[in-house]
C-alpha positions, 0 to 999 in steps of 0.5 A: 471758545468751542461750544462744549468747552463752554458746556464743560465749564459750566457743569464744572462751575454747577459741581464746585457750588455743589461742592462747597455747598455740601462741605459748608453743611458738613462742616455745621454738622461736625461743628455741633454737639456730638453729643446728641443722638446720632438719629438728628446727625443722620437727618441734618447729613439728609437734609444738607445732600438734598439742599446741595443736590437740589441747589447744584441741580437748580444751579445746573438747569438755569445755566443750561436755559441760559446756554440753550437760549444763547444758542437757540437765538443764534441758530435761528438767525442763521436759519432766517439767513437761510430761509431768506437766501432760499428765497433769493434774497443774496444780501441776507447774512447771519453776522454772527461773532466769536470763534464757536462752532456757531459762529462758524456755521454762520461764517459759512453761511455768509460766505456762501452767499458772498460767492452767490451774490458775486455769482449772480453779479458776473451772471447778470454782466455777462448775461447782459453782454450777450443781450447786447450783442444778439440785439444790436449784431447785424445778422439775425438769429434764430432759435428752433426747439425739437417741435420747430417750435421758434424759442427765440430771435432778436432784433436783426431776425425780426426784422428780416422775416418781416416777423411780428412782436409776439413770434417767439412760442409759435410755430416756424411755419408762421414765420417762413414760408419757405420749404428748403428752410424748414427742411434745413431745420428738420435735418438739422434736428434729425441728424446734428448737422449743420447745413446752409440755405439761401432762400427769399423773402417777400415784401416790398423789397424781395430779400435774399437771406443764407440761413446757416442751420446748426444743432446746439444740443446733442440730446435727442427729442425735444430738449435739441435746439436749432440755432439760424443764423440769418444773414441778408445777401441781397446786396451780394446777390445783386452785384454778383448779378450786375457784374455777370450782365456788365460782363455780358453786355460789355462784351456783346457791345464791343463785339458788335463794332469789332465784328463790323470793323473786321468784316469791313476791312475782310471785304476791302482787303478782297477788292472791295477797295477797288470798288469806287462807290463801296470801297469809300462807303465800306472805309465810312462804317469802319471810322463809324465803327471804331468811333462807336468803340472809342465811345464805348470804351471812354464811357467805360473807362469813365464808369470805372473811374467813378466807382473807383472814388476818382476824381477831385474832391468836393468843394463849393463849387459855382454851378451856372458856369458848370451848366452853361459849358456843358451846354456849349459843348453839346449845342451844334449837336443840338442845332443840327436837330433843330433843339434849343437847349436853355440854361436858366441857373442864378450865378450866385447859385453854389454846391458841394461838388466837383467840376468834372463830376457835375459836368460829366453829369450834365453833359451826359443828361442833356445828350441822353434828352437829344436823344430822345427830343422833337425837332423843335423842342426844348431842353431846360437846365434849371435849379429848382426852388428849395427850403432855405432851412434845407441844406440843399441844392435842386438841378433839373434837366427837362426834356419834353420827349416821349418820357419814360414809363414808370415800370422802367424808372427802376432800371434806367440807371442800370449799365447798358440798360437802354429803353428804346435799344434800336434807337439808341445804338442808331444814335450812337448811345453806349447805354451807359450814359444814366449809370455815370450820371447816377455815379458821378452824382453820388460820388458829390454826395448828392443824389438823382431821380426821375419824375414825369414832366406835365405834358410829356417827357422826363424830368431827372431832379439832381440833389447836392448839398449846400456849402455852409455859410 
């Protein structure tokens, strides 16, 4: 029932008492003497209208605190709602009953904060869903207030500008020191354009990072904000560069023999063949030559294979047989330089890889060491102990040549990358031998490196796995 309904009805009620009350004391009045005077007719007439004002208004004033105290008391849960909600508490509600205005400002309340609480509920999801994602995506990204004033990055960011814990308050300039970035960012803010810069990172590995650089606010002043986003490009950067020199390089190596097999014949076909001593001599460099560019192009072919993920597949595979074949395989070359190459690999040694692979391996590091070896000398092919707990196998190939310095250890698996070029090519090396050993070793899954050998030389240490038992 509405609330003045309730009102309407309860004044209703005070004036039927009032009512009944006066017509009860007129009633005693009629009912007696008329034969008294009409003074004690007025008086008792008095005193019956004050008994049933006074009675109507008594009546009136304590169903009015009654009616009052109802709607004070359920007002004041609505506004201790209230108060509770303003303070955020989402979970207060009135829980009012029946169908008066009260009740439905309560109704109203409480549904107020049902939208509130499923508000902050989907709020909290998604503001969630985008912790996680700027957290855990692989680009970093960070964001610059209009005083370059650095308001926020994550994970990714921190870790590509070597930043610290605290960098989020502190100026851009104490997290990169680098020009064009920051007056990317200020042209940004200036004119709300988005532009792109590549820039590098110092440290113990030089990152090259592209920043793209864009306005998120159109406001000017220092409500504008910049969002970076930093993507590391160092791995892009340094394919692009290893396939302009691969370009380079193979084209300058194949030059040399073709341009020497073109001069030769040049020079036979203008009567150098008549010529008894140069014309046989002039036909040797060209079969020299043209060996030099088959080489060169089957270690090329070869390289494209295994960076193709050619080849068989892995699988146990017994390791001293591998060894000793391609050892036999280079052995007169070995005897005619007067080097002894020694295989020292238990039979019952196994590893994951692949026969081709591990050969090709193999062949090419006990060729690189001939290369490089005194006569006399020695090369050993022998596996190394390791853990048992470990699952992995240790190869070696020891050579006791003049050994590569350690500035070039970085470098010497580049493609054509040769360490002494005259020496090299006067052997017939192609300088790609060490690259398709790198690849041919990784592509078993395993991995190589180089360490010094006591007393001089080189010693390059192959890792493959073990085959479970």
């Amino acid at each position: 029932m509405p609330l003045r309904s309730k009102l309407a009805l309860a004044f209703l009620l005070v004036a039927l008492v009032a009512v009944l009350d006066l017509g009860l004391w007129s009633r005693h009045i009629v009912a007696r003497d008329f034969g008294a005077e009409g003074q004690v007719i007025n008086a008792d007439l008095v005193r019956a209208l004050v008994s049933a004002i006074s009675l109507g208004v008594g009546l009136a004033l304590i169903v009015g605190a009654w009616f009052a105290r109802c709607i004070t008391a359920r007002l004041d849960r609505i506004a201790r709602a209230a108060r509770r909600l303003g303070k955020g508490d989402l979970s207060a509600r009135a829980g009012l009953t029946g169908r008066d205005e009260v009740a439905q400002l309560g109704d109203a309340l409480d549904s107020m904060a049902d939208s509130l609480e499923r508000a902050e509920a989907d709020l909290v999801r998604s503001t969630g869903q985008g912790t996680a994602i700027l957290e855990h995506m692989a680009d970093g990204l960070v964001v610059v207030d209009g005083a370059q004033r650095v308001t926020m990055l994550n994970k990714a960011a921190t870790v590509l500008l070597n930043a610290g814990a605290d960098t989020a308050g502190r100026p851009l300039e104490h997290l990169v020191r680098n020009y064009e970035l920051i007056e990317a960012i200020a042209r940004a803010l200036d004119l709300g354009a988005v532009l792109e810069v590549e820039f590098e990172v110092p440290g113990d590995t030089d990152r090259v990072l592209h920043a793209s650089v864009a306005p998120v606010l159109e406001a000017p002043g220092p409500d504008r904000r910049v969002v970076v986003v930093l993507r590391d490009v160092t791995q892009v950067r340094g394919l692009e560069r290893i396939r302009q020199d691969f370009v380079a390089n193979a084209g300058h190596e194949l030059r040399t023999p073709v341009a020497a097999i073109r001069s030769l014949a040049e020079a036979l076909e203008s009567g150098a063949a008549q010529d008894p001593e140069a014309g046989p001599a002039f036909l040797s460099q060209i079969v020299d030559n043209t060996a030099r560019l088959g080489r060169l192009l089957d270690d090329m072919m070869e390289l494209a294979r295994l960076e193709a993920g050619a080849g068989e597949p892995v699988e146990a595979i017994e390791i001293a047989p591998v060894a000793r074949k391609a050892a036999d395989r280079l052995r007169p070359q070995a005897e005619s330089l007067g080097v002894t190459v020694e295989v020292r690999i238990p039979n019952d040694l196994a590893a994951l890889g692949s026969v081709d692979n591990l050969t090709t391996a193999l062949v090419n590091l006990i060729d690189n060491a001939l290369k490089y070896a005194h006569e006399g000398g020695r090369i050993e092919v022998e596996a190394l102990p390791t853990d048992p707990v470990l699952p992995a196998v240790r190869l070696a190939v020891i050579d006791h040549g003049p050994g590569i310095p350690h500035a070039e250890r970085r470098r010497i698996f580049e493609r054509f990358y040769r360490l002494d070029r005259a020496r090299s090519r006067e052997l017939g090396g192609t300088g790609l031998g060490l690259s398709i050993v790198k690849h041919a070793v990784e592509a078993m899954g395993g991995s190589i490196t180089i360490e010094a050998t006591p007393g001089g030389g080189a010693t390059f240490l192959l890792t493959l796995r073990k085959p479970e038992s």
